[in-house]
N, CA, C and O of each residue as an XYZ file, in Angstrom:
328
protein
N      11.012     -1.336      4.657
C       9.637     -1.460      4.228
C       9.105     -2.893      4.276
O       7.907     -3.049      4.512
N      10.119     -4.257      4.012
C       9.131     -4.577      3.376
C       8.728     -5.695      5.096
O       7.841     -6.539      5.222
N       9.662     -5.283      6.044
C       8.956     -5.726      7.634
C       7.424     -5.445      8.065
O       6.513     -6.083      8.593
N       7.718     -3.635      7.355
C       6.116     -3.351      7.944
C       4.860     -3.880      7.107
O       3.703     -3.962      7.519
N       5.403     -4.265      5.682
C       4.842     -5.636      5.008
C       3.924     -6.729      5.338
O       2.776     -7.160      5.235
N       5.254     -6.947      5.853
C       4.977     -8.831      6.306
C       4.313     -8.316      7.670
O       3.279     -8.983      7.709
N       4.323     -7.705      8.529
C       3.498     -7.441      9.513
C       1.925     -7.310      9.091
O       1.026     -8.077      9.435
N       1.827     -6.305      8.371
C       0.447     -5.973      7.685
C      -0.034     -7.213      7.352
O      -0.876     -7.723      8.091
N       0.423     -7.907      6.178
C       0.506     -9.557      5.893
C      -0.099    -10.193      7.149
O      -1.288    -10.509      7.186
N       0.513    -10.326      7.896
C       0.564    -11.008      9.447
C      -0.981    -11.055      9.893
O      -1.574    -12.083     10.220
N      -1.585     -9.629      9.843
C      -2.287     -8.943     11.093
C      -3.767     -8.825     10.034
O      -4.827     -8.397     10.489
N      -3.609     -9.286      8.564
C      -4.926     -9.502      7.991
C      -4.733    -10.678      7.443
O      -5.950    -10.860      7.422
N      -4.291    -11.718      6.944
C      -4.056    -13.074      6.926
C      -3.992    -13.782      7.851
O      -4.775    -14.713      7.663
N      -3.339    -13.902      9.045
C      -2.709    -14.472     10.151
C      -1.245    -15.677      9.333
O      -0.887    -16.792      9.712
N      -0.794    -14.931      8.292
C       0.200    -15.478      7.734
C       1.006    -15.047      6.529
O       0.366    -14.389      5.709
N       2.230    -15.270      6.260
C       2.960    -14.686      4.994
C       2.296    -15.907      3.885
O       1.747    -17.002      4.007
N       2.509    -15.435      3.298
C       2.062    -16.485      1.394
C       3.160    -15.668      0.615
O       3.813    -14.664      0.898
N       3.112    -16.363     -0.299
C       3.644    -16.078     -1.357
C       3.048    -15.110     -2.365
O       3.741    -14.688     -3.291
N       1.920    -14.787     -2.226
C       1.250    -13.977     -3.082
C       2.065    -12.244     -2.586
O       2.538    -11.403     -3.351
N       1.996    -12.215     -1.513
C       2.614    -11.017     -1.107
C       4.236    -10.586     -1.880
O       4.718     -9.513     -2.246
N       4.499    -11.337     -1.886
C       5.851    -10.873     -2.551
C       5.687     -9.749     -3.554
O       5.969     -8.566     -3.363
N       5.164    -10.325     -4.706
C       5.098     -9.008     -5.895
C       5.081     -7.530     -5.232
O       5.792     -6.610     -5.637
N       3.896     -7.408     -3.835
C       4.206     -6.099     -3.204
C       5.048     -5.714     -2.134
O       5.297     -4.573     -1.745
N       5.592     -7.158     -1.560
C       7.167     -6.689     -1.330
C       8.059     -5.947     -2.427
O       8.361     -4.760     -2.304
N       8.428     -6.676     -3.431
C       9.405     -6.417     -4.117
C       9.084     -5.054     -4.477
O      10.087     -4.341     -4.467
N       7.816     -4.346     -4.850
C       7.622     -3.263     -5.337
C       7.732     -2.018     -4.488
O       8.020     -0.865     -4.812
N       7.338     -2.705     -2.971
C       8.358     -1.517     -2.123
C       9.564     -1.230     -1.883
O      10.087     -0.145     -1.626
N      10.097     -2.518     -2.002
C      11.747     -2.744     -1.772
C      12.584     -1.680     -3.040
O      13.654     -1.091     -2.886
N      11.906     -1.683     -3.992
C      12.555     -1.085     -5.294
C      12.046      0.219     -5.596
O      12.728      1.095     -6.130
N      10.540      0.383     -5.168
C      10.489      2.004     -4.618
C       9.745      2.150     -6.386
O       9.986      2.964     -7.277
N       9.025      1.260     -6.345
C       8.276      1.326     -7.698
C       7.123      2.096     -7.919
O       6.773      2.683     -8.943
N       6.336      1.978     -6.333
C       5.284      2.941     -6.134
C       5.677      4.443     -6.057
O       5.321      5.302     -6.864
N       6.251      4.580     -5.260
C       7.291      5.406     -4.980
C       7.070      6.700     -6.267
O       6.285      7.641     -6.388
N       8.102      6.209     -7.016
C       8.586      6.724     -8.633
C       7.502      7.025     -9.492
O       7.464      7.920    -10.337
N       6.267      5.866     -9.088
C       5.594      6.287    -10.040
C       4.514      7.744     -9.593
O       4.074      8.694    -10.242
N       4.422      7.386     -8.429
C       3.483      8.630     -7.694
C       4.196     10.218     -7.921
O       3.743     11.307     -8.274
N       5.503      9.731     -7.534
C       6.487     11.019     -8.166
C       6.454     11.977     -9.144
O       6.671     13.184     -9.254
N       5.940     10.579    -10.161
C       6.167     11.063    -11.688
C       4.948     11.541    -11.894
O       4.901     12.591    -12.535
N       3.481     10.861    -11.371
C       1.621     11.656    -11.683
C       1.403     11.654    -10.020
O       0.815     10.917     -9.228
N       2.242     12.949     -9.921
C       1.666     13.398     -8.300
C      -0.330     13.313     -8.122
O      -1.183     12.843     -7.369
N      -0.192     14.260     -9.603
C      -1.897     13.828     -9.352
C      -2.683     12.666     -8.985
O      -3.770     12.616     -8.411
N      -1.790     11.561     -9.506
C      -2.559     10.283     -9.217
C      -2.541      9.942     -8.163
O      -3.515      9.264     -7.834
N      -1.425     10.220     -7.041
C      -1.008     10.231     -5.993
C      -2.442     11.153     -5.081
O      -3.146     10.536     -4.281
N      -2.664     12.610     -5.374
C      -3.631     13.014     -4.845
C      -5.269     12.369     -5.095
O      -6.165     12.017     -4.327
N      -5.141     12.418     -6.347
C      -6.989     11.685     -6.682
C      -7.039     10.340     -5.745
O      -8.140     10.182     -5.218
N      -6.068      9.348     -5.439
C      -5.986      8.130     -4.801
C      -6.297      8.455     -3.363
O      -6.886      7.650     -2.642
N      -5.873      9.710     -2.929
C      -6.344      9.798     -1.680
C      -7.475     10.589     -1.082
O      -7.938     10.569      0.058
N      -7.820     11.329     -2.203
C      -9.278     12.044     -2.497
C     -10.005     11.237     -2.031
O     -11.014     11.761     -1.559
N      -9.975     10.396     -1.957
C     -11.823      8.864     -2.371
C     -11.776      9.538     -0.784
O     -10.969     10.133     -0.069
N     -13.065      9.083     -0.731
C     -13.293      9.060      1.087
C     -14.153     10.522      1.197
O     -14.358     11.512      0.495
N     -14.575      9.932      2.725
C     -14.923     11.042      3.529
C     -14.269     11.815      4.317
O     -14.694     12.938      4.587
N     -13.195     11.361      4.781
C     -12.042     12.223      5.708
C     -11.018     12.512      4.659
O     -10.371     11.612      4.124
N     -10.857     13.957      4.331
C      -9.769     14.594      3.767
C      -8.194     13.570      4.113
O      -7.991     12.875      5.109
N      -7.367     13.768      3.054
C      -6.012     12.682      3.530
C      -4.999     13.953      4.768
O      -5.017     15.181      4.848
N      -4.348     13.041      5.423
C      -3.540     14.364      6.402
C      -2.478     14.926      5.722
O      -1.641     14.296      5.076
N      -2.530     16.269      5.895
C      -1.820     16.955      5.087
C      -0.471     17.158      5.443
O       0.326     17.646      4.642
N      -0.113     16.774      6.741
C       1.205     16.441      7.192
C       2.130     15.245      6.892
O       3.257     15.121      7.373
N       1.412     14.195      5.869
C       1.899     13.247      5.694
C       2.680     13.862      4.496
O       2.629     15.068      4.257
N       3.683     12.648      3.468
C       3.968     13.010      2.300
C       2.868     12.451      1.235
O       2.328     11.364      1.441
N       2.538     13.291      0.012
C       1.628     12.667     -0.729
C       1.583     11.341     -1.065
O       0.722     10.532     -0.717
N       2.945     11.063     -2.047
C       3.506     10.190     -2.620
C       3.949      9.136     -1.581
O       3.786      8.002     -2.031
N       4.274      9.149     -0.785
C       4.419      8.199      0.545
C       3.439      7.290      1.024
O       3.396      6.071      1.190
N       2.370      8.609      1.263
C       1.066      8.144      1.956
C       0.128      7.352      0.320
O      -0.347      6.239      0.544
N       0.029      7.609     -0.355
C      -0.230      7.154     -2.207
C       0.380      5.785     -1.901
O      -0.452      4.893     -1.737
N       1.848      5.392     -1.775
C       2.244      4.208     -2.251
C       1.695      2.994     -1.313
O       1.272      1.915     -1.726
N       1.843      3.599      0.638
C       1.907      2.662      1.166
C       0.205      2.423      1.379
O      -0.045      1.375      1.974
N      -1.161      3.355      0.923
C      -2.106      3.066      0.724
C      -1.956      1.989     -0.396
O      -2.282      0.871      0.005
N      -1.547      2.035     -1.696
C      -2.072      1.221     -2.406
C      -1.425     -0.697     -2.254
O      -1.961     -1.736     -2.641
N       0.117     -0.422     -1.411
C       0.178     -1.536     -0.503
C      -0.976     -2.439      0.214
O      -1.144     -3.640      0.003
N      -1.364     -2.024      0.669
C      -2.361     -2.110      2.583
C      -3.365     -2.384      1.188
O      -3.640     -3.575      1.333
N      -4.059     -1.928     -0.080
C      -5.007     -2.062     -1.044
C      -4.492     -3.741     -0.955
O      -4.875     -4.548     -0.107
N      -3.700     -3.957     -1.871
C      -3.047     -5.109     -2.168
C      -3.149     -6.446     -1.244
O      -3.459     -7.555     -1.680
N      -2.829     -6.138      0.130
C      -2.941     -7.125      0.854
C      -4.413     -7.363      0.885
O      -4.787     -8.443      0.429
N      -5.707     -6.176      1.547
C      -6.468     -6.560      2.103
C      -7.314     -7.217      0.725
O      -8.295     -7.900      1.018
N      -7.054     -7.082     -0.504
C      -7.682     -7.971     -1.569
C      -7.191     -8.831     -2.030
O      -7.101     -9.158     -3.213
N      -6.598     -9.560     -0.577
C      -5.979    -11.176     -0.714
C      -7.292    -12.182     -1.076
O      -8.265    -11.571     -0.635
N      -7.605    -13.036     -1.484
C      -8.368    -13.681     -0.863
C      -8.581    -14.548      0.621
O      -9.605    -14.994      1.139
N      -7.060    -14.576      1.083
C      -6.942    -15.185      2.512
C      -7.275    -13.856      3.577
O      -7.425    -14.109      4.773
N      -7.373    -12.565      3.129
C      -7.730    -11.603      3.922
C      -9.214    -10.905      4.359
O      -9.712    -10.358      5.343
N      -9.845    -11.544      2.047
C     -11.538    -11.064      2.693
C     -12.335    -12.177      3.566
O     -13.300    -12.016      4.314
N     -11.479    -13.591      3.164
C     -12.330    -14.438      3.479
C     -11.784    -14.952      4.913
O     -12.222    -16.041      5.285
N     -10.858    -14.268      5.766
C     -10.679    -14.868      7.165
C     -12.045    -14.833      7.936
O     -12.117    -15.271      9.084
């Protein structure tokens, strides 16, 4: 996980920081993970928002954690303000 991370990192920063870590570590340990597990619902309402239904072939809790990842980075400030 936490490669496709630092890639994401990469490709809306044009760099790693240190700020990213906290959501390294929280994939690495599968924190999102557990918790989506535990309020599947929260897992679904998170992917509710929107106009395009979430794909239903994905896993809930999967697709839940590594959305609120990709959240995390792009409200870097080195990401709104590139």
């Amino acid at each position: 996980m936490p490669d496709k991370i630092s890639r994401w990192g990469l490709l809306s920063t044009a760099r790693i920081n240190e700020r990213m870590i906290p959501a390294m570590r929280a994939a690495e340990r599968s924190e999102l993970l557990a918790e989506f597990r535990q309020d599947a619902g929260a897992a679904r309402a998170l992917l509710d928002v929107g106009k395009s239904p979430p794909d239903a072939t994905l896993d809930t809790t999967e697709h839940a954690a590594w959305t609120t990842i990709a959240r995390m980075i792009l409200n870097l400030d080195e990401a709104i303000t590139k």
